[in-house]
C-alpha positions as a printed NumPy array, in Angstrom:
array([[127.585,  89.784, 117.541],
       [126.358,  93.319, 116.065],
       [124.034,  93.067, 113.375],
       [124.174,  95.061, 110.126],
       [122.625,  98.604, 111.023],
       [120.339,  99.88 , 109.049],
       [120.853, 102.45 , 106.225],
       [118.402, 103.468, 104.249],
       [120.267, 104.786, 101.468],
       [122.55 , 101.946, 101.054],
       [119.068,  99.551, 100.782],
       [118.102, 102.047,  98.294],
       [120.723, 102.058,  96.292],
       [120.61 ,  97.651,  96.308],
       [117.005,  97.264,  96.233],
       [117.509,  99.697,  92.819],
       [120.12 ,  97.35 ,  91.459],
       [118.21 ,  94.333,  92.506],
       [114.82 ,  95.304,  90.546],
       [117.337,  96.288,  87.165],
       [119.154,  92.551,  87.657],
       [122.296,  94.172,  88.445],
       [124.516,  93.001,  90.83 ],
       [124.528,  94.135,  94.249],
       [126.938,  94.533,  97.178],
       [124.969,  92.314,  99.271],
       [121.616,  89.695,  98.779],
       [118.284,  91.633,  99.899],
       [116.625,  90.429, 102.503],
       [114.148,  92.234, 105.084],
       [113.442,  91.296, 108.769],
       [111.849,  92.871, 111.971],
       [111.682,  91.809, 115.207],
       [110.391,  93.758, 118.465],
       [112.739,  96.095, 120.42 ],
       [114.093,  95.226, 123.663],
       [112.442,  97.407, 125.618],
       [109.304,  96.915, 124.086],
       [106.69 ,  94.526, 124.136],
       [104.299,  92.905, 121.707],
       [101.518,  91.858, 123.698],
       [ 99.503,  89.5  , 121.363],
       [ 99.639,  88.039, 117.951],
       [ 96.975,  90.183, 116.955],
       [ 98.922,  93.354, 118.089],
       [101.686,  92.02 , 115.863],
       [ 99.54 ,  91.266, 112.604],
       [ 98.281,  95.046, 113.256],
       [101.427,  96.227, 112.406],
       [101.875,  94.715, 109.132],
       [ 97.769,  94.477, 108.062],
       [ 95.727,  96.912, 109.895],
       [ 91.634,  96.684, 109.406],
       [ 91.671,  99.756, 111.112],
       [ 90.398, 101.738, 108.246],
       [ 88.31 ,  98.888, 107.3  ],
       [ 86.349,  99.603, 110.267],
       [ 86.565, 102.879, 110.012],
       [ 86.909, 104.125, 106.668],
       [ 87.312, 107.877, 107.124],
       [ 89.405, 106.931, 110.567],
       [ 92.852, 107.687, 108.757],
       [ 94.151, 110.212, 111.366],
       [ 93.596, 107.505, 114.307],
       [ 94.924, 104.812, 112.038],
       [ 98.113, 106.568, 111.377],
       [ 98.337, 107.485, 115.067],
       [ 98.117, 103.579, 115.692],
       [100.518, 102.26 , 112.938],
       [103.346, 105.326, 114.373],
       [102.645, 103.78 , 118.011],
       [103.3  , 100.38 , 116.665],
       [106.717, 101.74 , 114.947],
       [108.061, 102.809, 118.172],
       [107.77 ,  98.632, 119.143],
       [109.607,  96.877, 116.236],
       [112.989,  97.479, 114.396],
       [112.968,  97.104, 110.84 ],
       [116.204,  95.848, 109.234],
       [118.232,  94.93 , 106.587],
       [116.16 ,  96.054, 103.475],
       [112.741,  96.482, 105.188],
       [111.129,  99.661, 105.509],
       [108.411, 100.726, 107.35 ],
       [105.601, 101.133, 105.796],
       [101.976, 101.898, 106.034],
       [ 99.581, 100.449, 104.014],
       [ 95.873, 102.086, 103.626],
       [ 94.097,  98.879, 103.726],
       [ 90.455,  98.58 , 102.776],
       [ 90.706,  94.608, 101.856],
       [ 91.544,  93.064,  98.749],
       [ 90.391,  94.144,  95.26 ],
       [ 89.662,  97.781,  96.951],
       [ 88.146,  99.157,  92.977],
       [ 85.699,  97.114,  93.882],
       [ 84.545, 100.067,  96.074],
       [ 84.995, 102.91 ,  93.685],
       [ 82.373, 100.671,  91.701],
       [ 79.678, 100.883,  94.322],
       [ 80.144,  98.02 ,  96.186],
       [ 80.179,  98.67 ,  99.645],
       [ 82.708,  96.577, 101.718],
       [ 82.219,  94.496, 104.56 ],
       [ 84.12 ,  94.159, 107.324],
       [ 84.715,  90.746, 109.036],
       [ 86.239,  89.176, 112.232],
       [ 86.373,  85.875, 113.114],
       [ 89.494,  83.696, 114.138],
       [ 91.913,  81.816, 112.219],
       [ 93.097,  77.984, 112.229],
       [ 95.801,  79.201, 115.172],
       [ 92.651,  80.33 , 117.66 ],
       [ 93.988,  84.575, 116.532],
       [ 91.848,  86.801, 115.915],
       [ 91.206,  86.936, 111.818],
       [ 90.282,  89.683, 110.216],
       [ 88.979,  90.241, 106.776],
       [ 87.022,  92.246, 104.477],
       [ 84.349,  91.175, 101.661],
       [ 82.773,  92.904,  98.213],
       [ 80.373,  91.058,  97.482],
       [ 77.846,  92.315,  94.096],
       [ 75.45 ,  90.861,  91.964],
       [ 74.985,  92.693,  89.2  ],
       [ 73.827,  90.77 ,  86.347],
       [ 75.717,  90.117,  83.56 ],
       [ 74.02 ,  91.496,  80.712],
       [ 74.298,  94.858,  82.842],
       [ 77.678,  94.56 ,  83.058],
       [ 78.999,  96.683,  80.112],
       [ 76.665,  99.707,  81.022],
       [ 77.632,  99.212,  84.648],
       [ 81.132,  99.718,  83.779],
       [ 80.527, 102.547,  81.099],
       [ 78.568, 104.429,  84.043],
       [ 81.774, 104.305,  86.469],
       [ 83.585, 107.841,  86.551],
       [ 86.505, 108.742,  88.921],
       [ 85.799, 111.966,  89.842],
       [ 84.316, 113.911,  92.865],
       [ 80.941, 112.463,  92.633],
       [ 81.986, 108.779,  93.515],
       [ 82.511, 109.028,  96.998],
       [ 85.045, 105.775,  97.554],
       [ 87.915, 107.846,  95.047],
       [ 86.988, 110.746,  96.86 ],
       [ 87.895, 108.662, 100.403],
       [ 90.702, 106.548,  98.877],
       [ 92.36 , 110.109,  97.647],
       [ 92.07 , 112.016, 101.143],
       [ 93.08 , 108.688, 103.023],
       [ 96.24 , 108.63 , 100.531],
       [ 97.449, 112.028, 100.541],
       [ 97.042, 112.249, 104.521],
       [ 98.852, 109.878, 105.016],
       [101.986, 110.404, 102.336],
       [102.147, 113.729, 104.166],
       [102.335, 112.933, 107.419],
       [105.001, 110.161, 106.395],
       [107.409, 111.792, 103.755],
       [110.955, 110.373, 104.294],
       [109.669, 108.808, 107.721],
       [108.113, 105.893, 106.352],
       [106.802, 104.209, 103.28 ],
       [103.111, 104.284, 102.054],
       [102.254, 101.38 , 100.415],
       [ 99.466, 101.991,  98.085],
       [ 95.939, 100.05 ,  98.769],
       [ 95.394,  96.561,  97.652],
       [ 93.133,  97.244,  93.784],
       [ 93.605,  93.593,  93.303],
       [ 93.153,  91.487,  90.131],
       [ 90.847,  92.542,  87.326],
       [ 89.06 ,  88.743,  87.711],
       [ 89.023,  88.676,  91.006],
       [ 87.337,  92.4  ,  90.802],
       [ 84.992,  91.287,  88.384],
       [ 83.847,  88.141,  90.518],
       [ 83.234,  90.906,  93.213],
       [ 80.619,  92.1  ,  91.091],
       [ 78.849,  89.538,  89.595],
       [ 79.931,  86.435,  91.745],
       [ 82.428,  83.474,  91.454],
       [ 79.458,  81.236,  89.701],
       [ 77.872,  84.19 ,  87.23 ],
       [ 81.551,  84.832,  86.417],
       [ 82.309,  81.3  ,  85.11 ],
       [ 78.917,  80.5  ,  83.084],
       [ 79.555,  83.664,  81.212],
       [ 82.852,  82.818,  80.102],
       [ 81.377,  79.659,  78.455],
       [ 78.037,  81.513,  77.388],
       [ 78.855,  85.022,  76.861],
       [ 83.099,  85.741,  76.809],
       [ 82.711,  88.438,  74.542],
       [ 81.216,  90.405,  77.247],
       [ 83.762,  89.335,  80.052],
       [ 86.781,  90.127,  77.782],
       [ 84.7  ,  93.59 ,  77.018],
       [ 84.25 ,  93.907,  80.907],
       [ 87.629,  93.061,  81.599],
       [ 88.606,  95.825,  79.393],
       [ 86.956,  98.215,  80.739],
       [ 87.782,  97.706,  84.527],
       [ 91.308,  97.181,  83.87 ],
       [ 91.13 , 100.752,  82.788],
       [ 89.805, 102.34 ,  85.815],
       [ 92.078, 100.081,  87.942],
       [ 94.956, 101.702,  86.281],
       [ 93.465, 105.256,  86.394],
       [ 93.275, 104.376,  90.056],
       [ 96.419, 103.433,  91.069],
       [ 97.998, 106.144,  88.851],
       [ 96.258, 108.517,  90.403],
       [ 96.84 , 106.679,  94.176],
       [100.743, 106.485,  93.273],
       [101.027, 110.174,  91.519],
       [ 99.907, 111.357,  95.346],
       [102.37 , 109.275,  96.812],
       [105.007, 110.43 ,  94.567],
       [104.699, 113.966,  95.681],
       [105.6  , 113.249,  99.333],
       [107.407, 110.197,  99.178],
       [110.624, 108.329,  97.619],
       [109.596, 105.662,  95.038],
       [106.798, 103.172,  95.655],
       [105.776, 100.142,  97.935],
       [102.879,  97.822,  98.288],
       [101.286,  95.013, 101.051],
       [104.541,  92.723, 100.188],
       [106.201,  95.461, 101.645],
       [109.457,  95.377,  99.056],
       [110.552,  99.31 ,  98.061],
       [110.66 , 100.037,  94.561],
       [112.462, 103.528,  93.354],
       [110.069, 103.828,  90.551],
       [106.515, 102.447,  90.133],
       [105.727,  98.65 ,  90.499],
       [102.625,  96.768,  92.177],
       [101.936,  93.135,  93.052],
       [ 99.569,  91.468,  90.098],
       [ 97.335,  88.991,  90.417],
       [ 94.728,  86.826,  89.615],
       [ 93.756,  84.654,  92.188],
       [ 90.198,  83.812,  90.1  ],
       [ 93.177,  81.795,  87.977],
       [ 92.592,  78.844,  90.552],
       [ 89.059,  78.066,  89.231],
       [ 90.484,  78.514,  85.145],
       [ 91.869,  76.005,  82.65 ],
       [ 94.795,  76.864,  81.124],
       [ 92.61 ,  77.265,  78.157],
       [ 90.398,  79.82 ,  79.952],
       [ 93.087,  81.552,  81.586],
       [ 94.877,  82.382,  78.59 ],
       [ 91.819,  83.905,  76.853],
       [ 90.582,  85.741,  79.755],
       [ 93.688,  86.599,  82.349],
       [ 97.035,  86.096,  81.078],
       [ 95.953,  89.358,  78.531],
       [ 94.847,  91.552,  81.233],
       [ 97.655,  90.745,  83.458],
       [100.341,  91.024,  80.7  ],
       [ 98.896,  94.693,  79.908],
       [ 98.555,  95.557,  83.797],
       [102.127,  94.458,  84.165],
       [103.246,  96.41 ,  80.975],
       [101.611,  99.794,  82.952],
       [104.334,  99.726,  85.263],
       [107.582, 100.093,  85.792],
       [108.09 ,  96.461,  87.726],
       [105.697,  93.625,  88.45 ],
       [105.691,  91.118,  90.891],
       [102.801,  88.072,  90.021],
       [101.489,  86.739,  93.063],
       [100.882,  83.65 ,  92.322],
       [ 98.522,  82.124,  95.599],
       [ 97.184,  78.308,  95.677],
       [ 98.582,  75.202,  93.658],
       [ 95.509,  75.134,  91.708],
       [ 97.455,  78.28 ,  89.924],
       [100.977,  76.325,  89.387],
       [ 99.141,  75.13 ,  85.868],
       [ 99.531,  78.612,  84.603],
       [103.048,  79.386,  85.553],
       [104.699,  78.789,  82.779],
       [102.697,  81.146,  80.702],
       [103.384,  83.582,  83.556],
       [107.061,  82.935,  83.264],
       [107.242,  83.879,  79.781],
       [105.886,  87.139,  80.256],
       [109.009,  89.887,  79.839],
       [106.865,  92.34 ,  82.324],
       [107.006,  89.774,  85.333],
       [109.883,  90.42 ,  87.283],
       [109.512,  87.736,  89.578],
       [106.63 ,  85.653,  91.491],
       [105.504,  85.846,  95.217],
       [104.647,  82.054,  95.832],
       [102.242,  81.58 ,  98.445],
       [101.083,  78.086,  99.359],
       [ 96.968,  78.576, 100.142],
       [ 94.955,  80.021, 102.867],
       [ 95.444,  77.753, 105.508],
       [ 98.324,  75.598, 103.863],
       [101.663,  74.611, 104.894],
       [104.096,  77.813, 105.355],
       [104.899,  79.307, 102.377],
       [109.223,  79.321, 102.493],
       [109.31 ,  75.578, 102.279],
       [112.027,  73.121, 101.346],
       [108.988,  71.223,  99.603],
       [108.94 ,  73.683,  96.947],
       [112.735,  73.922,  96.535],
       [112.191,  72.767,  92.8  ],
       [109.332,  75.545,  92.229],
       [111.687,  78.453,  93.522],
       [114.359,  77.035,  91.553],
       [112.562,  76.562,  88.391],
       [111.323,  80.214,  88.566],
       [114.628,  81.552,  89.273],
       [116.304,  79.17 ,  85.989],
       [113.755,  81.817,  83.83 ],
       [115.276,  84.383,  84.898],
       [112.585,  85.981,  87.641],
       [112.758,  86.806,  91.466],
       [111.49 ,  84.84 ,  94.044],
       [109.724,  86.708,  96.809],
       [108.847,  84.707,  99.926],
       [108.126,  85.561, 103.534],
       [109.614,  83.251, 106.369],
       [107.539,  83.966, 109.51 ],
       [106.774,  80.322, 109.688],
       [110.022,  79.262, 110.32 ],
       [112.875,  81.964, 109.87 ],
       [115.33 ,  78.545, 110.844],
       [115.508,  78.109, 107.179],
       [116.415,  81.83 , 106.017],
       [120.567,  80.845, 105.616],
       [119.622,  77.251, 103.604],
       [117.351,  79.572, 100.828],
       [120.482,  82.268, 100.141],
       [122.654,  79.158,  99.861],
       [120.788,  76.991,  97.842],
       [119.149,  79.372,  95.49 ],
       [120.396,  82.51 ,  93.515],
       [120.741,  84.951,  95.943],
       [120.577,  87.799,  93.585],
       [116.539,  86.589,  92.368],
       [115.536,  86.465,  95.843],
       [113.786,  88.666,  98.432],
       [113.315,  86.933, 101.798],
       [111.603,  88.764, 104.611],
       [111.095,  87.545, 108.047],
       [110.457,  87.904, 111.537],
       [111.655,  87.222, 115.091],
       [110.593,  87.191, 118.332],
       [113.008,  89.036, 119.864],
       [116.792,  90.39 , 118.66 ],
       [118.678,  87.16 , 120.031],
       [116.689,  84.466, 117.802],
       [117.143,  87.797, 114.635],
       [120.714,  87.43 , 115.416],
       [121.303,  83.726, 115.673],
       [119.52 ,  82.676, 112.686],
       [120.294,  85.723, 110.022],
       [122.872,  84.875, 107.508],
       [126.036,  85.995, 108.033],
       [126.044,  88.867, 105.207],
       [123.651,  90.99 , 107.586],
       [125.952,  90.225, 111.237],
       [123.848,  86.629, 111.992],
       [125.094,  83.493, 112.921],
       [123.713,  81.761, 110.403],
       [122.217,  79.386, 112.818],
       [125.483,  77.826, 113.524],
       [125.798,  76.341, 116.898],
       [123.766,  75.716, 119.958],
       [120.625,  78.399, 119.901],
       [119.883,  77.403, 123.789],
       [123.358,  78.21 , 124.699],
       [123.526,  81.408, 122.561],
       [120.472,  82.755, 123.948],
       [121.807,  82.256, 127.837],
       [125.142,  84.132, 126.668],
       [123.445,  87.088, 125.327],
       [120.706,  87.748, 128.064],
       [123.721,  87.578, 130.463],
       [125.864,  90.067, 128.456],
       [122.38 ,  91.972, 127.768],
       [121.552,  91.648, 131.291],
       [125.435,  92.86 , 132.685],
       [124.828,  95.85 , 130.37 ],
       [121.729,  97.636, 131.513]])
């Protein structure tokens, strides 16, 4: 059993014709799983590879974080159309910082016993100060979160230039921003008593969320090949993750008049989108999102705290998505048993499945058969007493 190497160049050139809904040599698919000789030593050390708070809790700590995500490499292979790839992370909706909210770093523990880590803006700015709040935001040398978010950037597209990807930080949503600044409950009775100046708002900090990542992404581009982002798919041109996860608490009345604009424009900015769509509360709205042209495809994700997100249970949701024409984009690291069922059953060109195993041996016996797996076919016990014998007889 010899699983498909991995060659950069050749998942460049797919992951190209994948994003321009050509046909490719092969389905896409990422996975990782640790090295042999290596050891993860907790869940925790495992999520730190993929979403480090490490600049979260140290904001100017880049150099150490860097050191710390490089370490990590040296643990875990990458394959099939993964990449490694380091994302700045200062939590979600990060413009929420370059508008002079200062973030706030959480831990706590999740509904497995892990370590959880998060991050919180949290504003209150009043509404009818909104507008002049906005009008007062500049990005230039004097607001010392672009400052950080620039140095943190361009330190680390240097040090990783064809070594690994950097996936720029998470700007988030331009509602879920705006409820940053205001508040979830301010946000809402506005856009029954005042929606003139939420659409005005929303205006406005969609604009500096696109000078932002323009100018986040223009550093990357001078060190590094294409672009990438915290679902960790590479792009050769420019496309981000949008999203709105403020949608869950909308109408499809309300989000119509004041998200599916500001998301269709967002989208329109760049070269590719991907909508992540997060929560059922949000499956109301996805047939406006499905008729958008600049969606490329949808990143379904159940819920905080629901059942795993690559599901048979939503089968008919990943279907009806792909029957308009748009990717799926799901991560398996519930239950990667499923991976070879999802390229048979769905259109293997509109999906990107990424996963990861414990060690080689399970990467092996479960991958589908176009990347070298087994495709879970026959007895996994069995399999896994051949190989650490041959693996084993080898050293």
């Amino acid at each position: 059993m010899s699983l498909e190497r991995n060659n950069i160049e050749k998942s460049k050139t797919r992951l190209k014709a994948w994003w321009n809904n050509e046909e490719t040599d092969r389905p896409c698919i990422g996975f990782d799983y640790p090295f042999y000789n290596k050891t993860i030593s907790s869940i925790s050390e495992l999520m730190e590879f993929y979403i480090s708070f490490c600049l979260a809790k140290n904001p100017d700590g880049i150099e150490q974080c860097i050191k710390r995500f490089e370490d990590l490499k040296e643990k875990i292979y990458s394959g099939g159309d993964n990449f490694y790839s380091y994302r700045p992370n200062y939590g979600a909706g990060a413009t929420a910082a370059v508008l002079g909210i200062e973030p706030e770093y959480r831990k706590g523990s999740d509904k497995y016993g892990y370590m959880a880590e998060t991050v919180w803006y949290q504003g209150e700015i009043s509404i009818d100060d909104l507008i002049p709040y906005l009008n007062e935001v500049y990005l230039d040398e004097s607001n010392k979160w672009y400052k950080r978010f620039l140095r943190v950037t361009e330190y680390a597209a240097k040090k990783a230039k064809d070594k690994y990807n950097i996936a720029i930080l998470d700007i988030g949503g331009v509602l879920d921003v705006l409820s940053s600044l205001v508040g979830p409950q301010k946000l809402i009775l506005a856009m029954r008593k005042k929606p003139e100046i939420i659409e005005k708002a929303c205006s406005l900090l969609l604009e500096i969320m696109l000078e932002l990542y323009d100018d986040l992404q223009s550093i990357i581009d001078k060190y590094c090949d294409g672009s990438n982002s915290w679902i960790n798919i590479w792009c050769p041109t420019h496309y981000y993750p949008v999203q709105c996860d403020f949608a869950a608490m909308l109408n499809p009345r309300w989000f119509k008049r004041f998200a599916l604009p500001f998301i269709k424009r967002q989208a329109e900015h760049l070269d590719h989108a991907i909508y992540h769509l997060d929560g059922e509360n949000q499956l109301v709205h996805l047939d406006d999102l499905l008729a958008l042209d600049c969606i490329d495809g949808i990143q379904w994700v159940p819920g905080a705290g629901k059942e795993i997100t690559a599901s048979m249970k939503w089968m008919p949701l990943y279907e009806k998505i792909q029957a308009s024409g748009k990717k799926v984009v799901l991560n398996a690291f519930e239950d990667p048993t499923l991976i070879t069922q999802f390229y048979e059953r769905l259109d293997s060109q509109l999906l990107y499945l990424s996963c990861f195993f414990m060690d080689k041996i399970r990467a092996e016996f479960y991958l589908p058969e176009f990347v070298g797996g087994k495709a879970g076919n026959g007895n996994f016990r069995k399999y896994k007493r051949k190989r650490k014998n041959e693996i084993r007889n080898s050293q």
